[in-house]
N, CA, C and O of each residue as an XYZ file, in Angstrom:
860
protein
N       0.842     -1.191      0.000
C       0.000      0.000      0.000
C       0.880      1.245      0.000
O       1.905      1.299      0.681
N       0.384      2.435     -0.923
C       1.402      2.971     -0.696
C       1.132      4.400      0.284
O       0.037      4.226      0.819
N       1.613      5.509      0.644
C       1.839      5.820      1.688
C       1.646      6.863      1.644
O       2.564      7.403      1.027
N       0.439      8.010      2.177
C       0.929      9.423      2.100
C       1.018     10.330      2.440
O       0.432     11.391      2.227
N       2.544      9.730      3.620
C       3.154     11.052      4.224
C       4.017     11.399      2.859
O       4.154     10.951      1.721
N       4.423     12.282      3.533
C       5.469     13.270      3.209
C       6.949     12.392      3.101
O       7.544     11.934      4.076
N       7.421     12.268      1.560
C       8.612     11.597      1.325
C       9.616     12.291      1.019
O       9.769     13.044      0.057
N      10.952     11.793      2.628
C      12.056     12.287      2.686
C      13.868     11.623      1.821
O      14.498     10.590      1.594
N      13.898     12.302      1.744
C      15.585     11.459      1.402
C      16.743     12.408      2.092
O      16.832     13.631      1.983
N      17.311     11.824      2.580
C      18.759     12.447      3.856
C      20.014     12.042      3.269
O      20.258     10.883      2.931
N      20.817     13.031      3.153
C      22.245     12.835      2.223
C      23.190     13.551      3.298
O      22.931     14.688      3.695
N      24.110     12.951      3.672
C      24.952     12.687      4.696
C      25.928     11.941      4.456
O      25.571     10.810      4.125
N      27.279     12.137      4.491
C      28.623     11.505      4.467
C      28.694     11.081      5.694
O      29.653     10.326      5.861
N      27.943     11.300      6.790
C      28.298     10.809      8.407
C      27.051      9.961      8.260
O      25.943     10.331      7.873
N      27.500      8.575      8.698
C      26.405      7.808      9.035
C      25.892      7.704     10.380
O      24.858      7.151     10.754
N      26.403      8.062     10.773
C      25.627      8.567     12.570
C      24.547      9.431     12.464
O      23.415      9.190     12.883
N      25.022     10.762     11.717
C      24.262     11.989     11.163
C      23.088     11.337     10.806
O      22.145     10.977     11.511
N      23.272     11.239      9.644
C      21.642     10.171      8.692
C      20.993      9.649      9.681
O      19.823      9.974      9.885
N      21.809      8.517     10.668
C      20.558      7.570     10.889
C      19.972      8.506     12.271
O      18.775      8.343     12.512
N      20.595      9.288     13.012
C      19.781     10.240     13.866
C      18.725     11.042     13.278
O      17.636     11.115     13.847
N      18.982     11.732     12.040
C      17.827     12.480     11.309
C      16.689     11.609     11.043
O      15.527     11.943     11.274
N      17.117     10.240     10.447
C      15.940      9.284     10.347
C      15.114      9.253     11.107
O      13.916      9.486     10.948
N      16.069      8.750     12.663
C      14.729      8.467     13.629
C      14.172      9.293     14.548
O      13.352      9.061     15.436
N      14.896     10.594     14.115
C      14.284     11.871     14.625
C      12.933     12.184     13.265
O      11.853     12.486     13.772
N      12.931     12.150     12.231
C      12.400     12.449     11.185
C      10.728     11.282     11.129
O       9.519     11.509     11.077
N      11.507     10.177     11.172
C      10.521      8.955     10.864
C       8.992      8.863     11.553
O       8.068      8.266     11.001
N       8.875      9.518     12.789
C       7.557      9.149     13.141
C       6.553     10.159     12.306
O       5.404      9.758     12.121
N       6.905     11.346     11.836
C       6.345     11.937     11.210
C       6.520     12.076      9.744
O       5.776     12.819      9.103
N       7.476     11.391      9.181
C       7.550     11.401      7.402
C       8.162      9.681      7.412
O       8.366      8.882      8.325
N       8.301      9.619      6.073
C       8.362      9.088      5.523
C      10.310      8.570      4.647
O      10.519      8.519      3.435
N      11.300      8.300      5.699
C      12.558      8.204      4.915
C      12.219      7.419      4.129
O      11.740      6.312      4.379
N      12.519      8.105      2.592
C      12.791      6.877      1.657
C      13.519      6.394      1.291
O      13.495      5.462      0.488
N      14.875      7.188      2.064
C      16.763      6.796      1.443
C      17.435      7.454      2.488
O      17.153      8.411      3.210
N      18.354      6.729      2.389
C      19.567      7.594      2.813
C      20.890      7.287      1.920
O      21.376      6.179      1.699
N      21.313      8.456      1.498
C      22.745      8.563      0.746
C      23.941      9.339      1.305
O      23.790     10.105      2.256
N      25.070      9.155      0.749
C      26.047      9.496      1.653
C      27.511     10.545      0.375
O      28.690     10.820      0.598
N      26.674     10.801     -0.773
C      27.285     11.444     -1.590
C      26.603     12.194     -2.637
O      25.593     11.604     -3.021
N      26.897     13.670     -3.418
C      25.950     14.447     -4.056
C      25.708     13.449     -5.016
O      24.487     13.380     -4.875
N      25.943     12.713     -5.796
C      25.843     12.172     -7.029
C      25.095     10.653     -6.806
O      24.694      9.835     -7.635
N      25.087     10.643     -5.361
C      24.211      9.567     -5.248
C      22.975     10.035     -4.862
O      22.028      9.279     -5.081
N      22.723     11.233     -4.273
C      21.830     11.919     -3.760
C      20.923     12.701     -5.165
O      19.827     13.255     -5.086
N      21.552     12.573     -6.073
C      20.911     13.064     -7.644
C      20.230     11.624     -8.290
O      19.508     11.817     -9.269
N      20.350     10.544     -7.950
C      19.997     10.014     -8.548
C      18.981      9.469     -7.896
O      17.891      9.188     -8.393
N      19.402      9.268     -6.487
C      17.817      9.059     -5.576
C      16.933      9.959     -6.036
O      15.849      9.498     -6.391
N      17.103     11.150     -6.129
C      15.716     11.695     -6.097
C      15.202     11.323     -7.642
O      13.989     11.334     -7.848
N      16.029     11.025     -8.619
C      15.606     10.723     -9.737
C      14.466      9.469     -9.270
O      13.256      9.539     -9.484
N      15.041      8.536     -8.713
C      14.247      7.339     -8.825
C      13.600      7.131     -7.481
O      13.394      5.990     -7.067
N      13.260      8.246     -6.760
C      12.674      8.284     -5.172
C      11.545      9.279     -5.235
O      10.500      9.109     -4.607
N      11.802     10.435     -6.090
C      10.459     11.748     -6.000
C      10.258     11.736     -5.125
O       9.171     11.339     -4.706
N      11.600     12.344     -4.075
C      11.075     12.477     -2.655
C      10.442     14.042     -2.805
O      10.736     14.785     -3.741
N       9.270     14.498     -1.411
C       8.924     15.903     -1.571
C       9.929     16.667     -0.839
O       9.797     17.879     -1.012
N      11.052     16.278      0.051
C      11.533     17.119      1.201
C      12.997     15.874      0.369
O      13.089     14.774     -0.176
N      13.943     17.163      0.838
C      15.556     16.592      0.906
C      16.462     17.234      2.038
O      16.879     18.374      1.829
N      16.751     16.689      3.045
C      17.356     17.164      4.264
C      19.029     17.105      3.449
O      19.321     15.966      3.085
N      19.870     17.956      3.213
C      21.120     17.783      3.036
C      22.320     18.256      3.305
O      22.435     19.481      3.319
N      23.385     17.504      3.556
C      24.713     18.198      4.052
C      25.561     19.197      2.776
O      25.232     18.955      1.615
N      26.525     20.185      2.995
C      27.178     20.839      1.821
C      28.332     19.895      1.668
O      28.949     19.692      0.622
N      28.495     19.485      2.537
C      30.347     19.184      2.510
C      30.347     17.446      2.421
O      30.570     16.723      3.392
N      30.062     16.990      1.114
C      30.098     15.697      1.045
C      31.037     15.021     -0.444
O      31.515     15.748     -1.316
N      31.099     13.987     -0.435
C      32.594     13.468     -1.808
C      31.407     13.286     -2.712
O      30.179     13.351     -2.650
N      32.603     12.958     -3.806
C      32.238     13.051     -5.135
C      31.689     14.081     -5.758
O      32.112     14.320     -6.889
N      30.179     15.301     -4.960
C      29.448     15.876     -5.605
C      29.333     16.698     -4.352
O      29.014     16.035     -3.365
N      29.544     18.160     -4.129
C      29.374     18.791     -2.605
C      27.639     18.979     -2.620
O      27.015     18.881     -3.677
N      27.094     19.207     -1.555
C      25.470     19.230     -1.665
C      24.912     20.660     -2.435
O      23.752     20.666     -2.847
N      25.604     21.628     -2.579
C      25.416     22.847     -3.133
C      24.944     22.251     -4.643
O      23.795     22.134     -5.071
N      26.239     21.911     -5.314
C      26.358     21.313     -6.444
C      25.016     20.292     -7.033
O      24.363     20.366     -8.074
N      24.954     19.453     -6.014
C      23.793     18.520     -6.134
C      22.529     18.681     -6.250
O      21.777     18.091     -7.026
N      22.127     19.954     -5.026
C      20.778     20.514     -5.016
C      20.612     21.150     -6.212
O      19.484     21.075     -6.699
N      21.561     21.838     -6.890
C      21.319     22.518     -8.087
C      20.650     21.504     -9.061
O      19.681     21.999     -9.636
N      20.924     20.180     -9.402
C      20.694     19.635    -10.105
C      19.478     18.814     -9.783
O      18.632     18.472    -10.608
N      19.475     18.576     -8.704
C      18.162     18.296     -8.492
C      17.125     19.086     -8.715
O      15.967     18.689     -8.843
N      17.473     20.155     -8.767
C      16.184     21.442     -8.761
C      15.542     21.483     -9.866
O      14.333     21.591    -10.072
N      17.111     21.318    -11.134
C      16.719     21.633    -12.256
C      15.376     20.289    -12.937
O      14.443     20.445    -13.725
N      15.921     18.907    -12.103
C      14.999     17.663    -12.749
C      13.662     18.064    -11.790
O      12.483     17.949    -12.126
N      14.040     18.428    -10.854
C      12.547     18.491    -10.120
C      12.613     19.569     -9.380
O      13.229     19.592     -8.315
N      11.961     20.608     -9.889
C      11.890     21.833     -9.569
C      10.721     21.518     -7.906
O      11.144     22.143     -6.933
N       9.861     20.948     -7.724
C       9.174     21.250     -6.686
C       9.492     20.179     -5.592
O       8.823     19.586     -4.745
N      10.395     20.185     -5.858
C      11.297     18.962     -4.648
C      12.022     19.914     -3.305
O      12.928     20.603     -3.775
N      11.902     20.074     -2.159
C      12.402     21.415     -1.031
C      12.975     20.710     -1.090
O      12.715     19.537     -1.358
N      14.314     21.371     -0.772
C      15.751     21.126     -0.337
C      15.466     21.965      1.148
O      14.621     22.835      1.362
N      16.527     21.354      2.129
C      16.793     21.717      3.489
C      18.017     21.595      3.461
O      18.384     20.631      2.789
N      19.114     22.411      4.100
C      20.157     22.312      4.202
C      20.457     22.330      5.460
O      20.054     23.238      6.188
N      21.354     21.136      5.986
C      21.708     20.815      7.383
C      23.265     20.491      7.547
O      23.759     19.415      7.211
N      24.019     21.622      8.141
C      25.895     21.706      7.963
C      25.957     22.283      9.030
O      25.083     22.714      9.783
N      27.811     22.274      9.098
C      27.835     23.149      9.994
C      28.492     24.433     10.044
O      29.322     24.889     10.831
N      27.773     25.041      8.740
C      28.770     26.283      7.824
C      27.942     27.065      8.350
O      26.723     26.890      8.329
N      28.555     28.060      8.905
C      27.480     29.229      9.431
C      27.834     30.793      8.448
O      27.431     31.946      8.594
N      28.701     30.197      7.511
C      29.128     31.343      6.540
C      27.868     31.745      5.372
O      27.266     31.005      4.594
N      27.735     33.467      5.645
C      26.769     33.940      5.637
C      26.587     33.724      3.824
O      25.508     33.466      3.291
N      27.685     33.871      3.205
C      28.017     33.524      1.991
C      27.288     32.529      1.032
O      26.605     32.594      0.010
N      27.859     31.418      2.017
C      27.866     29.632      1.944
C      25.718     29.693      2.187
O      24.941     29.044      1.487
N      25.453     30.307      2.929
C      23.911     30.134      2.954
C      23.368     30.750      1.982
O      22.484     30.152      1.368
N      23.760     32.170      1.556
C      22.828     32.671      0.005
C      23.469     32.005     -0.640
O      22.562     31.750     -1.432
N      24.538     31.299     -1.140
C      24.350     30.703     -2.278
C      23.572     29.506     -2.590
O      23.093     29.183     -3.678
N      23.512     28.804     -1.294
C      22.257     27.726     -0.815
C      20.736     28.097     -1.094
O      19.871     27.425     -1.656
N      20.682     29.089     -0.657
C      19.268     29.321     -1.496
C      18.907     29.995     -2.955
O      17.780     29.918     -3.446
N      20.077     30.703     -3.615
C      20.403     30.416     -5.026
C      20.260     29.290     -5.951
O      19.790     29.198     -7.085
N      20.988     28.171     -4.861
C      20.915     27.150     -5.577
C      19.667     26.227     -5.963
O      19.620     25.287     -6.757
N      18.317     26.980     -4.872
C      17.205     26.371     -4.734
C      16.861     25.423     -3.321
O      16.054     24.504     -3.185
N      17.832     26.053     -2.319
C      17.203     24.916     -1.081
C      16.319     26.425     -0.261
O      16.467     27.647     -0.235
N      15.439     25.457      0.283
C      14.154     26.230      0.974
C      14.441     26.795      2.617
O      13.757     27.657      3.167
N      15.635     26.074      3.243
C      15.912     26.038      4.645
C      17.176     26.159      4.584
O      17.836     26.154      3.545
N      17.610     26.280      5.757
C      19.263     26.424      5.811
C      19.052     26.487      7.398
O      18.497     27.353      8.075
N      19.848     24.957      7.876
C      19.569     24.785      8.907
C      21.504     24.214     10.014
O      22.308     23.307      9.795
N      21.480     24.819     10.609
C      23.138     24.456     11.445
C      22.897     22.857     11.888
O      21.845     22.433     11.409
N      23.504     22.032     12.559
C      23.599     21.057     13.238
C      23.562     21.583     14.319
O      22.596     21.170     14.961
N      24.115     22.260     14.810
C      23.951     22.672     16.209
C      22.589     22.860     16.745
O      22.565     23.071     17.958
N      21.384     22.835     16.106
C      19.936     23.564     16.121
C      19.630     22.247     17.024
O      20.344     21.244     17.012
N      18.292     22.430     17.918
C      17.676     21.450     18.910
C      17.186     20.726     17.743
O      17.225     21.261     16.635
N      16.682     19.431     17.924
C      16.405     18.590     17.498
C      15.162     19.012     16.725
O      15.134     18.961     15.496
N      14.093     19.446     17.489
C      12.723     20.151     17.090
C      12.804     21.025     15.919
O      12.131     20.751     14.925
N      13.800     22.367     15.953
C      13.840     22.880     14.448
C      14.059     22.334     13.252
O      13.927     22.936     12.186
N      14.432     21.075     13.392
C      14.746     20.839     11.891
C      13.285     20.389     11.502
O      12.790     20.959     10.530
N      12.396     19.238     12.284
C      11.157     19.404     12.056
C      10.163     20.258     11.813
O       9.118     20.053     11.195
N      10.703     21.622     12.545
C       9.405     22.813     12.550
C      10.649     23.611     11.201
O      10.248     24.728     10.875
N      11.525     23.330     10.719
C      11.805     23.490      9.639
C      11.566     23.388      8.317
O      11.743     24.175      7.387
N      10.908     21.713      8.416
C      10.184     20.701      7.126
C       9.202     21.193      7.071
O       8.806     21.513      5.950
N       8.503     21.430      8.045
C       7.409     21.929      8.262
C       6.931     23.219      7.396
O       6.264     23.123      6.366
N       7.264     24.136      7.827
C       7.940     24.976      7.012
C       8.174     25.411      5.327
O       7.588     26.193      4.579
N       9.222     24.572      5.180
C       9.355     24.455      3.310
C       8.339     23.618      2.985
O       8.077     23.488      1.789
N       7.528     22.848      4.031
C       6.554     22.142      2.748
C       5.592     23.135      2.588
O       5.245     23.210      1.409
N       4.849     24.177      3.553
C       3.847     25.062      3.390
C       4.462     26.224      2.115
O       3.692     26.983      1.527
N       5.782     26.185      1.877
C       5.860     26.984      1.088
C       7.125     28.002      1.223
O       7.736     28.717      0.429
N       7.232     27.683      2.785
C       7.958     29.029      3.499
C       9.289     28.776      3.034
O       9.726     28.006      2.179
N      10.064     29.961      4.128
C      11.545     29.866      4.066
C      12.052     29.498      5.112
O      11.327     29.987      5.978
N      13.087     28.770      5.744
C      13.805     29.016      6.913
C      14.960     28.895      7.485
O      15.700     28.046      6.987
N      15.442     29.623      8.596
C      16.578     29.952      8.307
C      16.710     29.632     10.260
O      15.950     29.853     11.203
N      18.298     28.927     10.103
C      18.571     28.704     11.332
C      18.064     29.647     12.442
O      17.833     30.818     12.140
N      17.839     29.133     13.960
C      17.463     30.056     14.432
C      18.858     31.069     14.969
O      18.803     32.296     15.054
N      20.222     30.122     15.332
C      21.021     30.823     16.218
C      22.014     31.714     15.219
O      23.121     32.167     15.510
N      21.079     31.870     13.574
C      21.648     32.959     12.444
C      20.711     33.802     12.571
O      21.308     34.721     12.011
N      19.751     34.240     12.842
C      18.651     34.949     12.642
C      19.085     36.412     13.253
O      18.658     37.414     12.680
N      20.087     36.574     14.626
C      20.208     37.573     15.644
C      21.224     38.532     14.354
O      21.570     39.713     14.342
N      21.355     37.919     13.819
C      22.330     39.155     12.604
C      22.069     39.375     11.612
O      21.462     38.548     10.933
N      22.257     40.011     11.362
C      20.882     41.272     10.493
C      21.550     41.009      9.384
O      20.708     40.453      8.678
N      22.713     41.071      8.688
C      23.660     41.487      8.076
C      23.420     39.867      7.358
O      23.394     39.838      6.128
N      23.254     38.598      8.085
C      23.371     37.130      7.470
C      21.855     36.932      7.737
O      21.679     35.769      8.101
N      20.862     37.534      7.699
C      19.745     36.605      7.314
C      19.328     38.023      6.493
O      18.099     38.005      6.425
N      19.584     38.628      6.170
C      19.465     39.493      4.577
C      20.576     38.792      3.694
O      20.287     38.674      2.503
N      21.447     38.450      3.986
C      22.117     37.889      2.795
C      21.544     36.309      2.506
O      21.850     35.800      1.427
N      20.860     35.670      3.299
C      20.745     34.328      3.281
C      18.956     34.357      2.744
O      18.465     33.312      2.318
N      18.354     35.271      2.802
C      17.049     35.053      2.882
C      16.701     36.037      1.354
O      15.613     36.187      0.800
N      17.716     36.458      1.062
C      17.629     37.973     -0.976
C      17.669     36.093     -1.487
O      18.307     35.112     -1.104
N      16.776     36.310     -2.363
C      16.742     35.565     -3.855
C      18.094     35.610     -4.675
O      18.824     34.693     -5.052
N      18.200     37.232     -4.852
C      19.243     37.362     -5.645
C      20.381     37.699     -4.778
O      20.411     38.559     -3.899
N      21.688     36.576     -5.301
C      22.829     36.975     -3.783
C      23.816     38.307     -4.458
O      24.885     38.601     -3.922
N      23.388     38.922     -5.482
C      24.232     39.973     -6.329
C      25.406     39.500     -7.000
O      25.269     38.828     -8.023
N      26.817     39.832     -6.442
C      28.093     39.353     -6.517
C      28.166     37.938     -6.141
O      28.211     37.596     -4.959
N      28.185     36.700     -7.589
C      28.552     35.066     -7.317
C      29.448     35.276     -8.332
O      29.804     36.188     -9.077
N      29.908     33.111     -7.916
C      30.777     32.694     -8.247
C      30.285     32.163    -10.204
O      29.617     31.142    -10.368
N      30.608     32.769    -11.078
C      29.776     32.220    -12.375
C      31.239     32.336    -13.493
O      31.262     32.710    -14.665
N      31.988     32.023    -12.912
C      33.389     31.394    -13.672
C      33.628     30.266    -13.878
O      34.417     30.010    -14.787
N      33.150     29.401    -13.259
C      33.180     28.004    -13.547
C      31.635     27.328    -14.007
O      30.582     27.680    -13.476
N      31.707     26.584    -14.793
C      30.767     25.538    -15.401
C      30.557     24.359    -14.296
O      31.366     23.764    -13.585
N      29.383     24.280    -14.415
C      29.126     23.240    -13.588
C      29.873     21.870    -13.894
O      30.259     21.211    -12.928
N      30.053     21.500    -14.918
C      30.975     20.326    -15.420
C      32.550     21.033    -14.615
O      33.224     20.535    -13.713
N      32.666     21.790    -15.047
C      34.260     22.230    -14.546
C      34.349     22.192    -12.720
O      35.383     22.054    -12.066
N      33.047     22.345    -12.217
C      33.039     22.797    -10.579
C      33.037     21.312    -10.589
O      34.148     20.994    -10.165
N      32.147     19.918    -10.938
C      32.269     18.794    -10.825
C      33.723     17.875    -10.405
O      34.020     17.175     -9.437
N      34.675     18.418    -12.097
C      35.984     18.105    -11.994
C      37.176     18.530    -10.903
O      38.224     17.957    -10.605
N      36.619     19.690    -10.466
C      37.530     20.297     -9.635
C      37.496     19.692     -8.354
O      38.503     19.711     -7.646
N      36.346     19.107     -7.948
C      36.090     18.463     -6.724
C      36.340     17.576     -6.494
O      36.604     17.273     -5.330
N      36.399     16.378     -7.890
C      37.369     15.116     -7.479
C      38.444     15.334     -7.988
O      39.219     14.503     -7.516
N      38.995     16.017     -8.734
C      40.749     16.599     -8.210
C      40.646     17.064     -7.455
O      41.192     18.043     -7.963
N      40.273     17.615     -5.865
C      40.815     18.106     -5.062
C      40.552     16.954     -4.113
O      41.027     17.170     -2.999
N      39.911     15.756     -4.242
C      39.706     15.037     -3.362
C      40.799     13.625     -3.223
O      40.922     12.688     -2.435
N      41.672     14.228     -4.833
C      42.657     13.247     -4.512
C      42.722     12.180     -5.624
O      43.644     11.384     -5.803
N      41.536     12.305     -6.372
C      41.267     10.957     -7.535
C      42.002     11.467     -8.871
O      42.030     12.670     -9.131
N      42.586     10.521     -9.696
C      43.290     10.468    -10.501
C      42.535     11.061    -11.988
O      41.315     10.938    -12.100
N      43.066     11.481    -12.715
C      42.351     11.871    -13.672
C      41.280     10.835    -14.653
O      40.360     11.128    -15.417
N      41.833      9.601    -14.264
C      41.586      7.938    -14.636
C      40.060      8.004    -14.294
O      39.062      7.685    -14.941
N      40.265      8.625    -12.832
C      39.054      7.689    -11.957
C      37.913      8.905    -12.328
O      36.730      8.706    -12.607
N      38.831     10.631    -12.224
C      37.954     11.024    -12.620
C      36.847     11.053    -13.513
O      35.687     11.309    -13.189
N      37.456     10.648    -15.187
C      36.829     10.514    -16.569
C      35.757      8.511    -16.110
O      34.806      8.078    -16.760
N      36.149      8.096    -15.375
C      35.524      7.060    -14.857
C      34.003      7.537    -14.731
O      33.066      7.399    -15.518
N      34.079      8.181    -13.397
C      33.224      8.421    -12.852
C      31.890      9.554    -13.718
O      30.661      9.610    -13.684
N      32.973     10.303    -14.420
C      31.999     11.583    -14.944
C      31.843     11.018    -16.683
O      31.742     11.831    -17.602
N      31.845      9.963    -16.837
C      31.588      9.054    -18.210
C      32.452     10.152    -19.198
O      31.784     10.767    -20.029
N      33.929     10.414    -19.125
C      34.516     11.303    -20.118
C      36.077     10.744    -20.397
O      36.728     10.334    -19.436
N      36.575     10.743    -21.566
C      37.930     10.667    -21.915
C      38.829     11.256    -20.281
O      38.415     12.017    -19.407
N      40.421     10.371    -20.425
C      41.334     11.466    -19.212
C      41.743     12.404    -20.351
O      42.507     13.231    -19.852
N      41.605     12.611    -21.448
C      41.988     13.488    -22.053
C      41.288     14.817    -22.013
O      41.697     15.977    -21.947
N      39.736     14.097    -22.094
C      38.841     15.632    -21.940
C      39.114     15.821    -20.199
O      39.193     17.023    -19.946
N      39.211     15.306    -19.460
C      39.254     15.619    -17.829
C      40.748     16.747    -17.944
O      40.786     17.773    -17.265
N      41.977     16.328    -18.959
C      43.090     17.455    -18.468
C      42.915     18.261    -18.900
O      43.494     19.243    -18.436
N      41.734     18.525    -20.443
C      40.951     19.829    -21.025
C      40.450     20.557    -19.802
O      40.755     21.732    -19.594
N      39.698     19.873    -19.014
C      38.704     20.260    -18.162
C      39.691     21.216    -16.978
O      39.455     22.373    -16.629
N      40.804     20.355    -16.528
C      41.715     20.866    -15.646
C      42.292     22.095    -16.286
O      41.786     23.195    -16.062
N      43.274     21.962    -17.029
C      43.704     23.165    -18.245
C      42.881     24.583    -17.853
O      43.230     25.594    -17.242
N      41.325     24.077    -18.646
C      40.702     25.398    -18.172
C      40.189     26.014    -16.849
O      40.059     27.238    -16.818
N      39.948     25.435    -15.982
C      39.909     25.395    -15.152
C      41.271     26.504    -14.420
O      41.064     27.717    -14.399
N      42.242     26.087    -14.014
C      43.393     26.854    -13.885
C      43.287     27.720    -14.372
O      43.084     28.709    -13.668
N      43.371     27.939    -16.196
C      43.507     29.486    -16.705
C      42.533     30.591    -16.079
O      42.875     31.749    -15.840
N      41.128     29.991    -15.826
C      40.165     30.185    -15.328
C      40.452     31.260    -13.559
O      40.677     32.381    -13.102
N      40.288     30.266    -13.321
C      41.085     30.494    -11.861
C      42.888     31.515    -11.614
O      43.482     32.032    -10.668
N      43.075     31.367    -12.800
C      44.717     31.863    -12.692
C      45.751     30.963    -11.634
O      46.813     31.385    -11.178
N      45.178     29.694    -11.391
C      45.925     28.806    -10.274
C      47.015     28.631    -11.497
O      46.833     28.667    -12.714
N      48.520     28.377    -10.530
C      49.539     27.716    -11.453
C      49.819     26.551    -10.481
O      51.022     26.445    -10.240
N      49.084     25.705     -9.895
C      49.433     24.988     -9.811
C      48.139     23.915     -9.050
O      47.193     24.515     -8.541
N      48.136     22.180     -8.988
C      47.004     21.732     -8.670
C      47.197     22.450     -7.082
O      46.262     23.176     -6.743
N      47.932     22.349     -6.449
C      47.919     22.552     -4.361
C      46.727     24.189     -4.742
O      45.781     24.365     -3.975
N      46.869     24.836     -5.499
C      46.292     26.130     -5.702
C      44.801     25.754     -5.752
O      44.078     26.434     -5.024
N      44.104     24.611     -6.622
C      43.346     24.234     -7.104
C      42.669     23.297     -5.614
O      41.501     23.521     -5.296
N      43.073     22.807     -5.220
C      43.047     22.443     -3.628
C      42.592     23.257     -2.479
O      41.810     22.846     -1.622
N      43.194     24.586     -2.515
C      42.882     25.009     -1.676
C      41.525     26.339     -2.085
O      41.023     27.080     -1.240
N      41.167     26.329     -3.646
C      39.992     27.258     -4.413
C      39.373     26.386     -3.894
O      38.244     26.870     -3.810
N      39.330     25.024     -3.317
C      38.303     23.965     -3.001
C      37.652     24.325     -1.944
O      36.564     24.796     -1.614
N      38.948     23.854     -1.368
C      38.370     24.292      0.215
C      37.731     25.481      0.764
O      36.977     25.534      1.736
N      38.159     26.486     -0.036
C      37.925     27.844      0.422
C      36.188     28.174      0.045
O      35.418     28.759      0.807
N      35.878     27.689     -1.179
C      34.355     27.265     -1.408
C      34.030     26.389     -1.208
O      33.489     25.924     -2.212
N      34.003     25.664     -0.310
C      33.623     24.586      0.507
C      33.179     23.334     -0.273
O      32.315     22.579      0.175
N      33.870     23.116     -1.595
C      33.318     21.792     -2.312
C      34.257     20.832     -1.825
O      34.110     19.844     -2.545
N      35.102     20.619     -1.017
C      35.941     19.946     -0.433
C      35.765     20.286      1.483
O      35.108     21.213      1.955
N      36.287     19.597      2.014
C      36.620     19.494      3.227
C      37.992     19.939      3.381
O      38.775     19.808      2.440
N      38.495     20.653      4.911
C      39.823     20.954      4.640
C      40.478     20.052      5.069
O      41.704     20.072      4.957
């Protein structure tokens, strides 16, 4: 029979993380997954149509920024929630640029992330509570338009850059992203000129600094 609460999917590189959201989440929705990477988290929702996506930024293969974007684009009426522990005022408007409905800390009581879901499913917006006291980051986190972004890189190019900075070979990269290693050192090439990095450690640390990597 099928079921109709409200269907979640939770994307989390910490498996502690996930399965606490679950069974904090579960008496009132519906988990239909849990994933533990952006690119696995794109394809669940392909084959899950969950209505709610609880997600981390800082995860391998695909960072959640990256991911939600693409999810948005296949399923525009899918809420994204964002649950990290980036309190950079930055890192949150571009989160809701990207199309997530919430932007929520880990640090938050257990209860907000629920009266959060809550929330983006009626339509709303929401925004951590212990960001709210600064004026300065819930106007930048809560404008549609964040003004001054990052629109130098291609989403294919932000892809590549993330598993080169995570350490994978150009091999594994063109593996993974179904492409020649030849088009992946195209990809790198521009990338750099792009960036003006002369070198990959440069390219490493453009990672970290936009949080598609971990430091």
């Amino acid at each position: 029979m099928l079921s109709n609460r409200t269907r979640l999917v939770i994307a989390d590189d910490h498996t502690l993380i996930a399965n606490l959201c679950k069974q904090l989440l579960e008496p009132e929705y519906d988990v239909a997954g849990i994933v533990s990477d952006g690119r696995a988290l794109v394809r669940a929702a392909e084959g899950l149509h969950p209505d709610v996506i609880v997600a981390d930024i800082g995860m391998p293969i695909l960072n959640g920024l990256d991911a939600i974007e693409q999810v948005k684009k296949l399923q525009p009426k899918t809420k994204v929630v964002i649950l990290t522990v980036t309190s950079d005022a930055d890192v949150a408007a571009e989160a809701f640029r990207r199309g997530a409905s919430g932007y929520m800390l880990k640090t938050c009581a257990p209860s907000e992330l629920v009266t959060c879901i809550r929330e983006v499913l009626r339509g709303g917006r929401y925004l951590s509570p212990s960001l709210r006291n600064d004026e300065f980051v819930c106007a930048r986190m809560m404008c549609r338009d964040t003004g001054e972004r990052e629109k130098r890189l291609t989403s294919r190019q932000r892809e590549v850059l993330q598993l080169l900075a995570e350490g994978k070979l150009m091999k594994e990269v063109g593996g993974i992203l179904h492409m020649s290693t030849r088009t992946v050192a195209f990809h790198k090439y521009r990338i750099m000129e792009v960036l003006g990095a002369r070198s990959s450690a440069e390219l490493v640390r453009y990672a970290v600094r936009n949080h598609m990597v971990g430091a």
